[in-house]
SEVO-330391 format. One record per residue: residue in one letter; x negated, y negated, z of N, C-alpha, C, O, CB in turn. Coordinates in steps of 0.02 Angstrom, whole numbers, plus 50000, padded with zeros to 5 digits. Glycine has a CB too. Example, Ala and Ser with C-alpha at 12.3 -4.5 7.8 and 13.67 -1.06 7.14 Angstrom:
2
A493405028450390493855022550390493405016550390492885016650423494355022450452/S493585011250354493165005350357493554999850394493304994350402492965003050286/
% end
This chain:
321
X486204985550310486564991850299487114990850248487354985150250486854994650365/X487374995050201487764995050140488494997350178488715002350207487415000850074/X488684992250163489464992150178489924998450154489954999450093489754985750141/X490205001650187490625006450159491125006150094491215010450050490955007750208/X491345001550100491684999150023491195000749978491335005649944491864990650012/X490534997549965490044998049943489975004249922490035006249864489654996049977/X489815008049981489355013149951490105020649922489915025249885488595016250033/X490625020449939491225021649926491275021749831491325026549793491665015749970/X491245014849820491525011649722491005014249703491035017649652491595002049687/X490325013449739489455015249686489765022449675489745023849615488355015449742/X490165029249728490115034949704490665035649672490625040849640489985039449744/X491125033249666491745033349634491445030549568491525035349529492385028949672/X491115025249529490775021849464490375029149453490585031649401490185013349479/X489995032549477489385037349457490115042449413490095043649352488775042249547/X490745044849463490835048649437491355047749375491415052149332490905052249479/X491695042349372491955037049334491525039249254491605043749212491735028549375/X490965032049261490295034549221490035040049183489795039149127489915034849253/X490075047249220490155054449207490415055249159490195055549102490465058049246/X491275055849192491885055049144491985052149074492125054549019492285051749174/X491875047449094491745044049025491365044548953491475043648893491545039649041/X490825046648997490105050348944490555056548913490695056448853489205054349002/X490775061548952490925067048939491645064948883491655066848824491015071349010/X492065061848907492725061048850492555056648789492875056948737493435057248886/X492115053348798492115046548726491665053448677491055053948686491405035248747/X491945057248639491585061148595492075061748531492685062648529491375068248629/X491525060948472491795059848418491595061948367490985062248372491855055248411/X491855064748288491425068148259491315061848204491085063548149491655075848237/X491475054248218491215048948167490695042948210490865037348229491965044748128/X490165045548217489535041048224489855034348258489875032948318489115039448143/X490095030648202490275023648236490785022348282490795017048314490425019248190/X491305027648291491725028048344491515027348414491765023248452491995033348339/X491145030548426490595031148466490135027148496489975026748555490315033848443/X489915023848438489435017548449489705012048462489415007748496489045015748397/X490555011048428490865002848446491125005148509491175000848553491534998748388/X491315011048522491755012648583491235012848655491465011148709492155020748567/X490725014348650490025013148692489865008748719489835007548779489535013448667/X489665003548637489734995348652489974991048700489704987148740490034993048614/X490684993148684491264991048727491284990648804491294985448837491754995248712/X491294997548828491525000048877490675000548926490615002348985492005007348852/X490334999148896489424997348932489424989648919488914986448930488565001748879/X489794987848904489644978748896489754975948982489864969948980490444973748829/X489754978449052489694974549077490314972149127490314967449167489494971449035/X490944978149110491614976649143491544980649230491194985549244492334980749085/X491844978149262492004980349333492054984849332491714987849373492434978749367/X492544989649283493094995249298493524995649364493564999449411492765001749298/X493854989149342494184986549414494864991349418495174993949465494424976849413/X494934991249349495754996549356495675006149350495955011149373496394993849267/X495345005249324495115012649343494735013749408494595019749416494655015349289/X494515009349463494205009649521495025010249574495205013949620493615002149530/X495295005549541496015003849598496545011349578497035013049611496594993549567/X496305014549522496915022049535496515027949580496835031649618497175026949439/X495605028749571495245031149615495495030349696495685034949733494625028349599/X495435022849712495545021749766496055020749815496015019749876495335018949765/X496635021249769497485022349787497335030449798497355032349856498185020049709/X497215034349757497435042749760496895043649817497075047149863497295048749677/X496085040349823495795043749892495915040149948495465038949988495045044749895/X496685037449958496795033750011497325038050043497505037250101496975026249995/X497575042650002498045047749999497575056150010497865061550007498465046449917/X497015055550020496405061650028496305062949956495855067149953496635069850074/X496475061649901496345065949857495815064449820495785058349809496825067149824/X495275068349791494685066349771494375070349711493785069449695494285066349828/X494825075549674494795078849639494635076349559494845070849542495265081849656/X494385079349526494145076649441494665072449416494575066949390494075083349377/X495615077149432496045075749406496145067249385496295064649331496475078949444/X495965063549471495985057549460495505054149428495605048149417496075055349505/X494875057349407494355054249396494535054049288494195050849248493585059449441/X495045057749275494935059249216495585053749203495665050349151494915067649193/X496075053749269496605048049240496365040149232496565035549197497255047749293/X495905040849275495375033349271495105032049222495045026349199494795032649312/X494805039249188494515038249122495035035449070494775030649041494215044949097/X495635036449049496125036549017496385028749024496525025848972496545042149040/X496475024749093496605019649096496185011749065496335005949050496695020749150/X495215019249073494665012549060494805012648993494595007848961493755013149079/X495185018148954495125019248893495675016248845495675016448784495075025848889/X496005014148875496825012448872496595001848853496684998548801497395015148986/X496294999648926495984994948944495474991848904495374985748902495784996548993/X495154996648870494454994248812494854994248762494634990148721493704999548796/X495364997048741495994997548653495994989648650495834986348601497165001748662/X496284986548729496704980148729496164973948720496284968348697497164979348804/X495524976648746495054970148734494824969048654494904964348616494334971048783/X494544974848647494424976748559494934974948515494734971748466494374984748541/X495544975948519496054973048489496174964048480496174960448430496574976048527/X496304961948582496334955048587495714949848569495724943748565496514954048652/X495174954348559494614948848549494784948248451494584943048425493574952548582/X495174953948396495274952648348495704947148331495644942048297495384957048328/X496264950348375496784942948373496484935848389496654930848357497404943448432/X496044935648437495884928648458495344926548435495084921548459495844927648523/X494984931048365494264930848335493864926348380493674920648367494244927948258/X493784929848432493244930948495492554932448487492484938248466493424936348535/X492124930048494491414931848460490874932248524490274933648519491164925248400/X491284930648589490834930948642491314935148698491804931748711490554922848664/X491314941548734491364943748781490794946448836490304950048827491704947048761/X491104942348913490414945448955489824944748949489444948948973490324950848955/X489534937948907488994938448876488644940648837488044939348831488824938748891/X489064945348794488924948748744489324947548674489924946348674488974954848766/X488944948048616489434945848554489974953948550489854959948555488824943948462/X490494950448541491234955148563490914960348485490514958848441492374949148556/X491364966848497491364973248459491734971148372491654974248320491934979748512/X492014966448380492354963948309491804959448271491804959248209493104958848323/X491234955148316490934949048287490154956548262489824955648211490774939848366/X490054960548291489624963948292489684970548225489284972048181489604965548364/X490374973348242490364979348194491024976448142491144979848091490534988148241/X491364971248153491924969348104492484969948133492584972848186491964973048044/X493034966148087493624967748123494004975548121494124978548173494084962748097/X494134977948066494074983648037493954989348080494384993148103493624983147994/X493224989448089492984996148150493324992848215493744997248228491914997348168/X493414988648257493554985148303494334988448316494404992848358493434977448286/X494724986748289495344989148289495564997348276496065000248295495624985148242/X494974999848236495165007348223495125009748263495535014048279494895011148185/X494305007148320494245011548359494495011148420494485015848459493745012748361/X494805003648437495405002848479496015009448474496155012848523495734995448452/X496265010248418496725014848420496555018748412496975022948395497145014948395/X495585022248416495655029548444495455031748505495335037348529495355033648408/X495445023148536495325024448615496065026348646496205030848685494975016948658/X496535020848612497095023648648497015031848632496785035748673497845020148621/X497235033448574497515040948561496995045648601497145051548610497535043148471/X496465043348621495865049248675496305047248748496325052848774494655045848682/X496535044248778496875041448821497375047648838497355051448886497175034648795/X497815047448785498445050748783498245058248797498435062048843498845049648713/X497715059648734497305066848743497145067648817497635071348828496545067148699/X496865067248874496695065848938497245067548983497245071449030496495059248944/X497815063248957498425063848997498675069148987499035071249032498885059448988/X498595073748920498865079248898498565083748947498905087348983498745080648827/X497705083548946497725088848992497695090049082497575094749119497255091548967/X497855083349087498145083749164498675086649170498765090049221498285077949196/X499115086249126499935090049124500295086349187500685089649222499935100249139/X500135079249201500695077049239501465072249198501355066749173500275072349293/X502115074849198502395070949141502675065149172503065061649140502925074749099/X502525063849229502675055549262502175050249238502295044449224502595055149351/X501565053549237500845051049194501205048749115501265042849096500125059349183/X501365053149089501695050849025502135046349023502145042848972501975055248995/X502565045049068503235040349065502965033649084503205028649057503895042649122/X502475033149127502325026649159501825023449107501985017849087501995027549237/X501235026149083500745024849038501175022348956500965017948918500235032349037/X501775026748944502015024748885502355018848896502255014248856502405029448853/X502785018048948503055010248970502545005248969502744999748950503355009849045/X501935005648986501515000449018501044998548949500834992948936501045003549094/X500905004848907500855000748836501104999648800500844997948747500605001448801/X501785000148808502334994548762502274988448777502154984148734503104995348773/X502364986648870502584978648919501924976348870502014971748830502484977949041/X501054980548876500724978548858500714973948813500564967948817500524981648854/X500934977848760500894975348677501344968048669501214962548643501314982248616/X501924970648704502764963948695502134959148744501794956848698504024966948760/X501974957948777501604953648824501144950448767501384945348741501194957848891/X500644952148748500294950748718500434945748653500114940648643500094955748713/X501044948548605501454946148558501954940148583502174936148542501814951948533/X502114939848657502404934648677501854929548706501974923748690502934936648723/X501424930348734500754925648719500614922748650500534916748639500114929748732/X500614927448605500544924248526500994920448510500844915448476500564928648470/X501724921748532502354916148500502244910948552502594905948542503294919048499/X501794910748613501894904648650501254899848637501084894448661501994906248729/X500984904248586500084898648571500454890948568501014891248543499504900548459/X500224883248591500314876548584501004877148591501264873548548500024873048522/X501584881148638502144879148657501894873448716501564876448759502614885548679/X501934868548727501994864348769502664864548816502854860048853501894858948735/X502944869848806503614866348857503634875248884504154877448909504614861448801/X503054879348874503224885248919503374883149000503204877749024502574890448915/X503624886949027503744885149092503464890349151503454896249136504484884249095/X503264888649210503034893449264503294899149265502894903849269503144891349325/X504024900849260504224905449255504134910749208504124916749222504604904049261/X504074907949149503944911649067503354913649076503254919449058503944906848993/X502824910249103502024910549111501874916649160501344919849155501694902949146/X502484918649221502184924449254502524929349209502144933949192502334925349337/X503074929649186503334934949156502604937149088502464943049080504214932149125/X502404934149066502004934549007501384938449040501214943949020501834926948971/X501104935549083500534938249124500884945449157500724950949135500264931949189/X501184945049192501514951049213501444957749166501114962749180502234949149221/X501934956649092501844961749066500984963249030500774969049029502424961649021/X500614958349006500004957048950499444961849012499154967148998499744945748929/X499434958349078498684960249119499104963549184498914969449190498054951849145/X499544962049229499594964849272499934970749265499794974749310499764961449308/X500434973349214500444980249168500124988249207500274993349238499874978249094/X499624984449177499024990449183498744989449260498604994549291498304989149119/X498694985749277498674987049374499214992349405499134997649435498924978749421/X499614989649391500114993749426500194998749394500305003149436500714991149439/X500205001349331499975008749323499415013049346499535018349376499895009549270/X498865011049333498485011349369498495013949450498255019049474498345006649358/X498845008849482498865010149558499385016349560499305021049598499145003049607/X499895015949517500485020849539500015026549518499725029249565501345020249495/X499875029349449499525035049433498995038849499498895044849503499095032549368/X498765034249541498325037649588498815039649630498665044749661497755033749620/X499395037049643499785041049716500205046849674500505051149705500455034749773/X500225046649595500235051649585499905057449572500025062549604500435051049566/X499655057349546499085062549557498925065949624498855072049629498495059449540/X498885062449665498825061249735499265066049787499135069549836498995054049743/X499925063949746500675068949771500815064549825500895066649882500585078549803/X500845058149808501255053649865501965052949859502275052749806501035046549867/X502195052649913502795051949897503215045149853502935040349826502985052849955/X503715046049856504125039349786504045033649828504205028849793505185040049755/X503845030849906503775024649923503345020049912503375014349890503795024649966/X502705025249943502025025649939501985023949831501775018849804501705035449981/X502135027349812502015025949734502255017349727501915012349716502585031949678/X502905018249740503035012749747502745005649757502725001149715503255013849774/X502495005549831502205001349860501515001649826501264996049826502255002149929/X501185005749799500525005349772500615001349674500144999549639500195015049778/X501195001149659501444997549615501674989149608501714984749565501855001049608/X501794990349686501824982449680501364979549707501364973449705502354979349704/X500774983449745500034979749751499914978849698499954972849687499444982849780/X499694983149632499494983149563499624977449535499174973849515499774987949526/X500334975749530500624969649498500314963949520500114959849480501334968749508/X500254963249585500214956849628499334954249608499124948649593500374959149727/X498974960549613498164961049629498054958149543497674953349539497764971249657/X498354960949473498564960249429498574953949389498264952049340498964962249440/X499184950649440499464943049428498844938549450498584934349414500204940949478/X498624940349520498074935949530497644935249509497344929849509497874935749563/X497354942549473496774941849445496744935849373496284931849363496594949349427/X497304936649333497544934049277497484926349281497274922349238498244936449268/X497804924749364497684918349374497254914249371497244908749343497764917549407/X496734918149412496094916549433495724917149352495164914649360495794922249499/X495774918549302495444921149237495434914949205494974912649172495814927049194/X496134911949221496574905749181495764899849236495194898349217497914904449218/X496094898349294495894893449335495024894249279494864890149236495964895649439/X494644899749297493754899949275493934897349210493764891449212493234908649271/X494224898849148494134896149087494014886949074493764883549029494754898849052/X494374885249144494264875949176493814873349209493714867449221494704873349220/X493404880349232493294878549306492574884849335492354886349390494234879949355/X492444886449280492004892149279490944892349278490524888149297492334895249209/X490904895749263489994893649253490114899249205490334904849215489224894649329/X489884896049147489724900849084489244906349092489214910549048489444896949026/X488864906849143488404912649149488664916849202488284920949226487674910749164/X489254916349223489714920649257490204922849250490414927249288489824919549293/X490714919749178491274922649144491144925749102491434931049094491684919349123/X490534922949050490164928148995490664924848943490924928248899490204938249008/X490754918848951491314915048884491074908748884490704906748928492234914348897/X491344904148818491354896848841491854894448878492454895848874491334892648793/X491554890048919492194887648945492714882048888492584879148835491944883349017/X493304882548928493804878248872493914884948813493964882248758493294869348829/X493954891848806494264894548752494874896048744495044898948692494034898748740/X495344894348794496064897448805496194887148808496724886148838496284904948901/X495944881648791496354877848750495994876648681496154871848646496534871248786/X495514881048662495544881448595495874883948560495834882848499495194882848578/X496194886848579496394894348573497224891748572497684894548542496084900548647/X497254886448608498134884048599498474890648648499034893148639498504884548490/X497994892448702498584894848737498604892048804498084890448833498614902348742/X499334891048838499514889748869499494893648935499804898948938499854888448844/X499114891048997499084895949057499184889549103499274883749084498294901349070/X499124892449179499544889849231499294882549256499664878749288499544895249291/X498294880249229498314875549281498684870449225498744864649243497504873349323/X498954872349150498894866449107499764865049090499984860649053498354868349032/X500174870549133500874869349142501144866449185501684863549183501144873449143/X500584867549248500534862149314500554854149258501054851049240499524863549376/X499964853049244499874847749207500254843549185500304837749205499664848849170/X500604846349134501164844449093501714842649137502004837649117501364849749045/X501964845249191502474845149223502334840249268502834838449300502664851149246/X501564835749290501634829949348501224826349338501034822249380501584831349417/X500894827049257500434822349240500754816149214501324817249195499974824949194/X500494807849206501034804749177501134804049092500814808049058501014798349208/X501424800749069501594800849002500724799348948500714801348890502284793748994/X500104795948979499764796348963499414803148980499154805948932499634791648971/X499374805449028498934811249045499334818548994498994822648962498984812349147/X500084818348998500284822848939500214821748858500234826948825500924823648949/X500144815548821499854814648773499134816948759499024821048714499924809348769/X498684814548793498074817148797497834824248821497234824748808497814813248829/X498114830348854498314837348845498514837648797498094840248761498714840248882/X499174835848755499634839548695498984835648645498844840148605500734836448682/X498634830948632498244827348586497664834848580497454836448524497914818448622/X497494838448635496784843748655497074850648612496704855048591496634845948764/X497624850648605497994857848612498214858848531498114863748495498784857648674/X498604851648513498524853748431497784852048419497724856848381499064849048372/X497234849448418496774848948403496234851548416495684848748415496774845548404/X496404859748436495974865948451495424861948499494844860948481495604870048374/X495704859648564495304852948588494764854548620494794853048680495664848348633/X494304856748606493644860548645493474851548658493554848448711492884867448584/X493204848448585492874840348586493204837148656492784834248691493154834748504/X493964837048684494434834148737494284837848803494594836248853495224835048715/X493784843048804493774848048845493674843848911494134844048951493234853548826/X493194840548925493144838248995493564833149021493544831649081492534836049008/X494164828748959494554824748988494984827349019495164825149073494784820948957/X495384835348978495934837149000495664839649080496004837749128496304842748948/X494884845249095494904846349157494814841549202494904843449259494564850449168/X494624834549193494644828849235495344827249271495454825349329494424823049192/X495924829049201496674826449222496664832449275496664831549336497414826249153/X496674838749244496804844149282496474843749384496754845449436496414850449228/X495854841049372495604838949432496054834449482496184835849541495034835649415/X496254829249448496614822049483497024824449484497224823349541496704815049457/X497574829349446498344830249488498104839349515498464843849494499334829449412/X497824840149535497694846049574498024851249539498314855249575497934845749646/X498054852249477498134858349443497784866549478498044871649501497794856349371/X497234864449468496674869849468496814873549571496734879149596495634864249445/X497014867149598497054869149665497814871649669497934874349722496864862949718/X498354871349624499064873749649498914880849618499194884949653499844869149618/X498534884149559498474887349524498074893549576498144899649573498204883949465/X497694889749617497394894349682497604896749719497534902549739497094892749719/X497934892249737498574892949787499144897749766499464900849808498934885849797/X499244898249705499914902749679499384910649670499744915349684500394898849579/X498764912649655498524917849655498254920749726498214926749737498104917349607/X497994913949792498184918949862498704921849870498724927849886498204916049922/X499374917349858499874921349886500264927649840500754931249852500374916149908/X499874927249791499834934849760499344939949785499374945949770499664934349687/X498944937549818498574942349841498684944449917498474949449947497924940449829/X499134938549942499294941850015499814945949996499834951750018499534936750079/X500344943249949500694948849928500494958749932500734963749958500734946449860/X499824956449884499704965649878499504968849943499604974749957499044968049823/X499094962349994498974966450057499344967150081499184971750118498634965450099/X500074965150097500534965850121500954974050095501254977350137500824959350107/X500894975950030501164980649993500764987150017501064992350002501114978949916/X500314987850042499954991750083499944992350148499594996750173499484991050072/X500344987550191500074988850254500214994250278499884996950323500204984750296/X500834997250246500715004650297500585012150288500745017450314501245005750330/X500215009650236499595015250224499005016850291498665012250313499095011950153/X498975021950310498565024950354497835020750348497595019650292498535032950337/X497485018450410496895017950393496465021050358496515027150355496715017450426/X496085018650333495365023650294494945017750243495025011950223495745032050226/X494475023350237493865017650240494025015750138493705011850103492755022650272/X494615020150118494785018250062495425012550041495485009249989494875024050040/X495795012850096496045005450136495815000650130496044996150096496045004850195/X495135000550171494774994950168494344992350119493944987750126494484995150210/X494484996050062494244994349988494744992649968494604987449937493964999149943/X495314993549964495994990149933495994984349925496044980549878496564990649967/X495874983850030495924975650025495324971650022495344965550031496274972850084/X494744974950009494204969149995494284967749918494204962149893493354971550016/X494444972949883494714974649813495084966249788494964962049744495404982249821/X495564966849841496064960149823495924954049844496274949749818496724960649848/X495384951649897495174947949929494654947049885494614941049870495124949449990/X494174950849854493574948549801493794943349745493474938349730493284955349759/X494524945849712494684943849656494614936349668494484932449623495324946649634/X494714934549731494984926249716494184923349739494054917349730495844922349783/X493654928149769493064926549765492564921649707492084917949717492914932149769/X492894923449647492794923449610492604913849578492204910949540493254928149594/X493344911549639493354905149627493054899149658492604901149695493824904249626/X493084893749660492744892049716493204889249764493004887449819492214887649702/
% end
């Protein structure tokens, strides 16, 4: 028998899906086609599922939310289309990314006319808390993203710098996300609240867990190579662990991987990462982000949209082993 969660997201995706068909319309052919590409390549619609399932946890089940979901997936596909330019990305999800396929050029244009269809959406919901939160959350976005770029091969970022960075870049848009459904919803300012700092938390972990698979992953389940975030010279959590309790040989040989776009170093550094338990403190710091968000919910009324919340947040770390 199909689990209620289950059969719950399948009708919430159909009408999601709908939505989507109906707003991605354009009067330039390729807008259309890279923006299609994109957004059918294969993503969860994990954050447009989590504002669905915040507002029908609150009864509400109306288009309204179904069109702010649209706006968020739309918001959400700008940032991948964009970040796969910056990081000339040629593989997403198993698929060659929208920049390696149609150029950089279309890739980015039509990033920024996903945002601006986004905004359009929000216009005609006419909620102006929708406006205030969505315009904050793609600014943190952008500064997040740009502070990832000034930290590419910093070796001396620190745990602390590393959640703030993640915080604004990916968990951002969770917690908008979650808040937008209790608004819409007409929850009150706690309830919004508290559905904001699940967002963040569910957010952070997910981010974590993204970092840990790039070490630690099966390439036919991330839809990437593994080792691209130290080709890539960026710095994430299991490789700050690293640095901070590996010994003077084990940090030479990381900093040796990192200026040397170290894909070739790839299995020494996750070997170190193995022996000082990187990959396992890095696990450990995204459960207790995720007990966090169940905690940020508990006193939400039962319902069987509840109990998608928290399988919601409990899947994410599924993910790992």
């Amino acid at each position: 028998m199909m689990k209620v969660s289950t059969t719950i997201t399948n009708e919430l995706l159909v009408r999601l899906n709908d939505e989507i068909a109906t707003q991605l319309v354009s009067q330039v052919p390729l807008v259309g086609e890279v923006a299609r590409y994109t957004i059918g390549g294969g993503g969860k619609r994990l954050r447009p599922i989590l504002l669905l399932l915040t507002a029908g946890s609150l009864g509400y089940e109306d288009r309204r939310a179904v069109q702010l979901a649209t706006a968020i997936e739309f918001v959400h596909t700008a940032t991948l289309l964009h970040d796969d330019v910056v990081d000339n990305s040629a593989v997403r999800r198993g698929m060659r990314t929208a920049n390696e396929r149609f150029g950089n050029a279309a890739a980015v244009l039509v990033g920024d006319f996903l945002y601006s269809r986004a905004f359009q959406i929000m216009v005609d919901v006419g909620e102006i808390r929708v406006f205030r939160i969505m315009a904050d959350a793609t600014n943190d976005i952008s500064e997040g993203e740009v502070l990832q770029l000034s930290n590419v091969k910093n070796v001396d970022l620190t745990v602390d710098s590393y959640f703030e960075m993640i915080r604004a870049k990916t968990a951002r848009l969770f917690e908008a996300a979650a808040m937008l459904g209790g608004i819409v919803a007409g929850g009150g300012q706690e309830v919004i609240s508290n559905f904001g700092k699940y967002g963040v938390h569910l957010g952070t972990a997910f981010q974590i867990v993204d970092d840990i698979l790039d070490y630690d992953g099966d390439e036919g389940d991330i839809g990437k190579k593994l080792g691209d975030d130290l080709a890539e010279g960026k710095i994430t959590l299991p490789m700050i662990h690293a640095l901070e309790h590996g010994s003077s040989e084990d940090i030479a040989k990381i900093q040796t991987a990192i200026f040397a776009d170290g894909t070739p170093d790839l299995d020494s550094v996750i070997d170190i990462f193995r022996r000082l338990e990187s990959l396992g403190y890095s696990r450990q710091l995204a459960k207790l982000e995720i007990n966090s968000a169940e905690h940020s919910i508990a006193s939400l009324p039962q319902s069987s949209y509840k109990e998608c919340l928290i399988e919601l947040a409990e899947n994410s770390l599924s993910r790992i082993k």
